[in-house]
C-alpha positions in Angstrom: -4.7 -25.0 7.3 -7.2 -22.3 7.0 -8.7 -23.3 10.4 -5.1 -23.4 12.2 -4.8 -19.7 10.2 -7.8 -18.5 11.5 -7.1 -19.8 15.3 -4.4 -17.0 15.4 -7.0 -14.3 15.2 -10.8 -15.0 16.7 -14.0 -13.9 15.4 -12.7 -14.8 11.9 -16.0 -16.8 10.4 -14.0 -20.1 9.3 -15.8 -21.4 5.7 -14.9 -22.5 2.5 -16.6 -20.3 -0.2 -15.3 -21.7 -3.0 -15.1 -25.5 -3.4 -13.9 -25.9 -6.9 -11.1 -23.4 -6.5 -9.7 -25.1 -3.7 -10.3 -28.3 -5.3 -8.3 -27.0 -8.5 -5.5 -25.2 -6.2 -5.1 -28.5 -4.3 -4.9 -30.3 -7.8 -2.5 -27.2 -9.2 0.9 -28.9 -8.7 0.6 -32.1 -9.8 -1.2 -30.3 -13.1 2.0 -28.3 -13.5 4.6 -31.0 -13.0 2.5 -33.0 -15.8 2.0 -30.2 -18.5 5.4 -28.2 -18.0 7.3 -31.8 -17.3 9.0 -29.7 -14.4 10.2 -31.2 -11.1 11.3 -27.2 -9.7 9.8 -27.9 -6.0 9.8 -24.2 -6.2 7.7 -23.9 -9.3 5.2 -25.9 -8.2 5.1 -24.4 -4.4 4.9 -21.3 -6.3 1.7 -22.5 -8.3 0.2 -24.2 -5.6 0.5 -20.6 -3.5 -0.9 -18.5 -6.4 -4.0 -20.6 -7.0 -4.6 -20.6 -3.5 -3.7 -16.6 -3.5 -6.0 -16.4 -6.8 -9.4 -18.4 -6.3 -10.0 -17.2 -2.9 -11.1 -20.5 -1.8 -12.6 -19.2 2.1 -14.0 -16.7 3.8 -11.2 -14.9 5.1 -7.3 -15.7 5.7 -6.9 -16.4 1.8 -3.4 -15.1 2.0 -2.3 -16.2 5.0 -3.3 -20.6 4.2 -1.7 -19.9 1.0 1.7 -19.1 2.4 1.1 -21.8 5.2 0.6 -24.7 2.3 3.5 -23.1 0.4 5.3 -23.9 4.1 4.5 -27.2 4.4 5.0 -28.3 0.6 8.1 -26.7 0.7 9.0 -28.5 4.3 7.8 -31.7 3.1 9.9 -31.7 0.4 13.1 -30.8 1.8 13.5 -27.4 1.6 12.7 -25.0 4.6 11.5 -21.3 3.7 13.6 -19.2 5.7 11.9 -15.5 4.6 11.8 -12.5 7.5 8.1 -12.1 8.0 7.6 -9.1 6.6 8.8 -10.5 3.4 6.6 -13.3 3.5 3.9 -10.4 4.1 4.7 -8.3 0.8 5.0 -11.6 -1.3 1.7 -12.6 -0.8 -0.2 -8.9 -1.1 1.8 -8.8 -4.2 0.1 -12.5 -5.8 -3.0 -11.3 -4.7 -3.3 -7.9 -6.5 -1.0 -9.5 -9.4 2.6 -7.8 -9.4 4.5 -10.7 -8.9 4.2 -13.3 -11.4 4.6 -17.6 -10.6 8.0 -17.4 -11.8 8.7 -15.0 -9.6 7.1 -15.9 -6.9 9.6 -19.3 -7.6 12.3 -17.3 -7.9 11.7 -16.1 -4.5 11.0 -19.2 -2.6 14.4 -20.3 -4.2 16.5 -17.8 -2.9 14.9 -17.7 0.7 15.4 -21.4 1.2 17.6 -23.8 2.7 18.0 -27.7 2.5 15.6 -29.2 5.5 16.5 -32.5 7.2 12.9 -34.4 6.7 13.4 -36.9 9.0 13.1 -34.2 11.9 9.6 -33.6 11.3 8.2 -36.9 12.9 9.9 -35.4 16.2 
């Protein structure tokens, strides 16, 4: 996801800086869903975004990868995020320097998304 981010914009160096804190984002949901004993697709989206928001995992694009895996989980799971770009934009500036909160952040992939048909994406 980072490399597809990074495609959008050459001259971005492409590298993982931080192993373990993408390893522990990547492992973030299924962590959640365990401890909290929550099924919320938007809670765990929502963790799985501020992790990757928080450890700053690569060299550059943090932001954007986060709110392209919050995409896909949401997409994969049935939901489609349906937020005007700018939104999307002030969302994530607001993880990374801490005024929006995981619930929050849930609260906020709730209300800007709609029910997605699954079996469309192996078109």
């Amino acid at each position: 996801m980072n490399r597809r981010m990074l495609e959008l914009t050459p001259n971005e160096p492409h590298a993982i800086i931080n192993q373990a804190g993408l390893e522990s984002a990547q492992c973030r949901p299924a962590q959640h869903r365990s401890y909290a004993q929550t099924e919320d697709i938007f809670t765990l989206a929502a963790v799985l975004g501020s992790a990757l928001v928080g450890n700053h995992c690569f060299a550059n694009a943090n932001k954007r990868t986060a709110a392209g895996c919050v995409f896909d989980f949401l997409m994969i799971n049935g939901w489609e995020l349906t937020a005007p770009g700018d939104e999307v934009v002030a969302m994530y500036l607001g993880l990374a320097t801490h005024e929006y909160s995981d619930e929050e952040f849930a609260d906020w992939l709730a209300y800007w998304s709609r029910e997605y048909d699954t079996s469309k994406l192996n078109d």
